[in-house]
MIFIPA-284673 format. One record per residue (C-alpha): residue in one letter; x, y, z. Coordinates in steps of 0.1 Angstrom, whole numbers, plus 5000, padded with zeros to 4 digits. Last residue first. Layout:
<sites>
aXYZ
...
</sites>
This chain:
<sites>
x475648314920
x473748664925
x475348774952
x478748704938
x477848974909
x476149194938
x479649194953
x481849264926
x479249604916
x479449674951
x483249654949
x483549834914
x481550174928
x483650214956
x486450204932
x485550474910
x483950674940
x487650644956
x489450764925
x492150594911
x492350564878
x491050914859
x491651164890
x494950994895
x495851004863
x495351394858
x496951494890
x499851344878
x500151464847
x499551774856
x502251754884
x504451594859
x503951924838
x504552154866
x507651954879
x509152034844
x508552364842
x509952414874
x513552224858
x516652204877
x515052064908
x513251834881
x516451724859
x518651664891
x516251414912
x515751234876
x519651214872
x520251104911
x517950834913
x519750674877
x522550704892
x521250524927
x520250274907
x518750044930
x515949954913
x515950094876
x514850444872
x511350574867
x509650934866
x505951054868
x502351074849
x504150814825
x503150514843
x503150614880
x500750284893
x502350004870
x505650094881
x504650084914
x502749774907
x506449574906
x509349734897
x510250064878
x511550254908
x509950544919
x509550954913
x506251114918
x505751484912
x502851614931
x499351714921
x497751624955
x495951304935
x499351184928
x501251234960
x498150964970
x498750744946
x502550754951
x502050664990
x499850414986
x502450184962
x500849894946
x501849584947
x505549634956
x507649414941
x510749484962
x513449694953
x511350024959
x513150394957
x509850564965
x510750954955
x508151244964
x508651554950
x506451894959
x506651824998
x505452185015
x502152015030
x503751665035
x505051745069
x501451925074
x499051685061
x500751365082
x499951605113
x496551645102
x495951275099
x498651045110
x502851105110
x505350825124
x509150915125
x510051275109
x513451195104
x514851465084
x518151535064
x518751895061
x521451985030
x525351995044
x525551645046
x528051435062
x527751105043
x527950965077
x525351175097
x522951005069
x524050625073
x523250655113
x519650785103
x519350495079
x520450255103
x518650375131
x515750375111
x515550025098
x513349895116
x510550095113
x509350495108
x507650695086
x508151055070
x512151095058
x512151435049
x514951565024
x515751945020
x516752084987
x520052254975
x522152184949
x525952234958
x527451964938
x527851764970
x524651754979
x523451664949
x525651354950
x524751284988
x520451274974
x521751004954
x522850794976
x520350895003
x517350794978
x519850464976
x520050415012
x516050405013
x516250064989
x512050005002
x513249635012
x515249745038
x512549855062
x511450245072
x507950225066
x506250405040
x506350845029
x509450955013
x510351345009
x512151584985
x511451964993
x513052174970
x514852494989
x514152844994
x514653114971
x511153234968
x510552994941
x511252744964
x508252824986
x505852634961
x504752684926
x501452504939
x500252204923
x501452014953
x498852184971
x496352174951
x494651854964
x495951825003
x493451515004
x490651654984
x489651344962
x489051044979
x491450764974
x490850474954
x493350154950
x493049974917
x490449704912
x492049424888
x489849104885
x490048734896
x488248424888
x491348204890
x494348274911
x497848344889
x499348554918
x501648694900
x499448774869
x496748994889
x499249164913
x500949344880
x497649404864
x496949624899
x495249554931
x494349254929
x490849104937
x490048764939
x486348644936
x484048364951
x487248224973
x488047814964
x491447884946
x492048144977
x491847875002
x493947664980
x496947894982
x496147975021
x495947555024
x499347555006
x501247915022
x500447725060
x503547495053
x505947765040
x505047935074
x505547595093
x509247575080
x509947935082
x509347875118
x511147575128
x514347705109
x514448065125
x512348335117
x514548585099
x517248375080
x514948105084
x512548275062
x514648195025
x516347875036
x512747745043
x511747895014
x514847764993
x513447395003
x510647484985
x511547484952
x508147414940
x507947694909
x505647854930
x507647854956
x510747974943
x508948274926
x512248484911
x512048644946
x513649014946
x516149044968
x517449124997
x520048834996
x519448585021
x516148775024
x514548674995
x511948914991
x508348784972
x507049034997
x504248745017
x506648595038
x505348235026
x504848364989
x502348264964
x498748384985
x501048575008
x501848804977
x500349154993
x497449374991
x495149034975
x492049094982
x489748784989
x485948824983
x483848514998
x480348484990
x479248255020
x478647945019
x479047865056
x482247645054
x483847915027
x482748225053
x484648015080
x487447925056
x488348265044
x487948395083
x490248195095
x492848165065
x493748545064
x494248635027
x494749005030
x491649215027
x488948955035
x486048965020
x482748775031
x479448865016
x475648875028
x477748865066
x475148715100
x477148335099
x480448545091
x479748795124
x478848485144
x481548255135
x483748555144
x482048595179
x482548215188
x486048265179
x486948495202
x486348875186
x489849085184
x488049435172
x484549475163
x483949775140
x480849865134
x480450155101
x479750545104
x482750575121
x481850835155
x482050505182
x484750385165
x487150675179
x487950625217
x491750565208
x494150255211
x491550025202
x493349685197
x494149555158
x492849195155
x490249335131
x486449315118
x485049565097
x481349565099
x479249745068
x475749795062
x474849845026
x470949915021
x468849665011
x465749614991
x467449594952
x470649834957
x469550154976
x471550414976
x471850714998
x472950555036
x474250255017
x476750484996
x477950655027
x478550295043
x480850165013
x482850455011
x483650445044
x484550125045
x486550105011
x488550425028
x489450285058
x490049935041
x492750145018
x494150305051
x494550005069
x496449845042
x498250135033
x499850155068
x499150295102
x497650175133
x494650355145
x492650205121
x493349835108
x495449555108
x494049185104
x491649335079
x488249145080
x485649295059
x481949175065
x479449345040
x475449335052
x473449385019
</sites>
């Protein structure tokens, strides 16, 4: 079975997305090196616009061919068994549509129901009730233009209905959690949660931790630094503690837009705790700012879809905090704790109760741990995709 996944971002640049095809690649070439399904092993090609920036493909154990012309990508799609597309990019959906291929689209975002794709009304920063979908379009185009300009928002909402149709048409939709799965509405579609492989910094988390030798809590956030992820409100709330004398130290791991402003917002509240900016972190060096990082908060106010980050603080055995919005609701459930979106009160109470409380971050660490191992392991998802594909195989 020869699996073609295009992912317009992948590996070396950073971000769930590339991350989650990363690990569906590898996953998927390891299991056709000791599996056989019918006569085939599993050969996989990920295709990307993302430019080499390191001399790394060579050791993957999959092809990766990055930026092909045209005449390539009709190629690679024309020699694929099955077609999916993480992210429903229109050129490759079509070409695997107009060769009748299986086509797999996986839905990490809302660009399927959204022209920017976050379900964000920027106006406003906030959450989209669903203007296009319920054909208010014209509040689209008021929606991107703040960003993109008139001309531009207008041909984004444009492209949104042959992407929309595109995705009617695909084999199979994939979302990655229930909450994905009933905002995008798409027919023949199935939940497939996000799988990490167990082992990253496992333990570690679990660990009573340097703070019971008298030093401090360590709080972190792990994304991109954009408005949407309501970072001023961790701050917020992390100023109140501050001020009450609780002691922790707060790593900001990630980096974006909105850094400047964030950093700028932190020397104003003046606080005596240590407020980091870490900026970008990969690999080993990711490992090691997260390594002594028992709580990790993502203060969301956008519907996030799923929430990388969380899963992966999860599996370590880590206390997860987030805002009840979206998939990253959906993902915690009760193995962590939830406020309302840009409560920075409500922040603040569940940052209080588990410095306060080591038997407390024990138990959600448990927990944790415990629903990660159960929902979100990589074998568990590897497992679903092949199963997926020999289903579209066989129609």
């Amino acid at each position: 079975m020869k699996v073609l996944i295009y992912s317009k971002a992948f590996l070396p640049a950073t971000g769930g997305i590339q991350t989650v095809v990363s690990e569906l690649a590898h996953g998927l070439a390891e299991k056709g090196r000791s599996d056989r399904y019918g006569d085939e092993k599993i050969e996989v090609t990920v295709v990307t616009r993302t430019k080499q920036r390191v001399d790394v493909d060579d050791s993957l154990p999959f092809r990766v061919v990055r930026c092909p012309n045209l005449q390539r990508l009709i190629q690679l799609v024309r020699e694929a068994d099955i077609v999916h597309v993480a992210g429903p990019a229109m050129l490759p959906l079509a070409l695997g549509l107009f060769f009748h291929k299986p086509v797999i689209v996986e839905h990490h975002g809302y660009q399927s129901i959204c022209p920017n794709g976050l379900l964000v009304y920027e106006p406003e920063h906030s959450v989209c009730p669903g203007h296009f979908m319920q054909k208010r379009y014209d509040m689209c185009v008021r929606c991107n233009a703040v960003n993109l300009g008139f001309g531009k928002s207008l041909r984004s909402l444009l492209l949104t209905f042959p992407r929309r149709w595109l995705c009617q048409k695909a084999t199979r939709n994939i979302a990655v959690t229930e909450h994905v799965l009933k905002r995008i509405d798409l027919p023949r579609t199935e939940v497939i949660y996000h799988g990490i492989a167990d082992g990253v910094g496992v333990g570690v988390a679990l660990e009573e931790g340097s703070e019971s030798d008298g030093n401090p809590l360590q709080i972190g956030y792990v994304g991109r630094l954009v408005t949407e992820k309501g970072l001023p409100v961790l701050l917020q709330a992390a100023k109140r503690l501050d001020t009450e004398g609780v002691k922790f130290r707060l790593k900001f791991v990630g980096d974006g837009p909105e850094r400047d402003n964030l950093e700028r917002l932190a020397r104003n509240l003046q606080f005596t705790n240590p407020v980091e900016f870490l900026g970008e972190r990969r690999d080993a060096e990711l490992a090691e700012a997260l390594r002594s990082v028992r709580v990790v908060v993502m203060p969301s106010q956008c519907e996030e879809t799923a929430g990388l980050a969380a899963i992966e603080q999860m599996m370590r055995g880590g206390v997860v905090i987030a805002s009840d919005i979206g998939g990253l609701g959906e993902v915690v459930g009760d193995a962590g704790l939830r406020f309302k979106p840009g409560d920075s009160e409500g922040l603040y109470s569940r940052l209080r109760a588990v410095i306060e409380s080591p038997s407390l971050r024990a138990s959600l660490g448990l927990a944790a741990r415990e629903r990660a191992m159960q929902t979100f392991g990589a074998d568990s998802m590897i497992e679903r995709h092949i199963s997926l594909y020999r289903g579209a195989l066989s129609e």
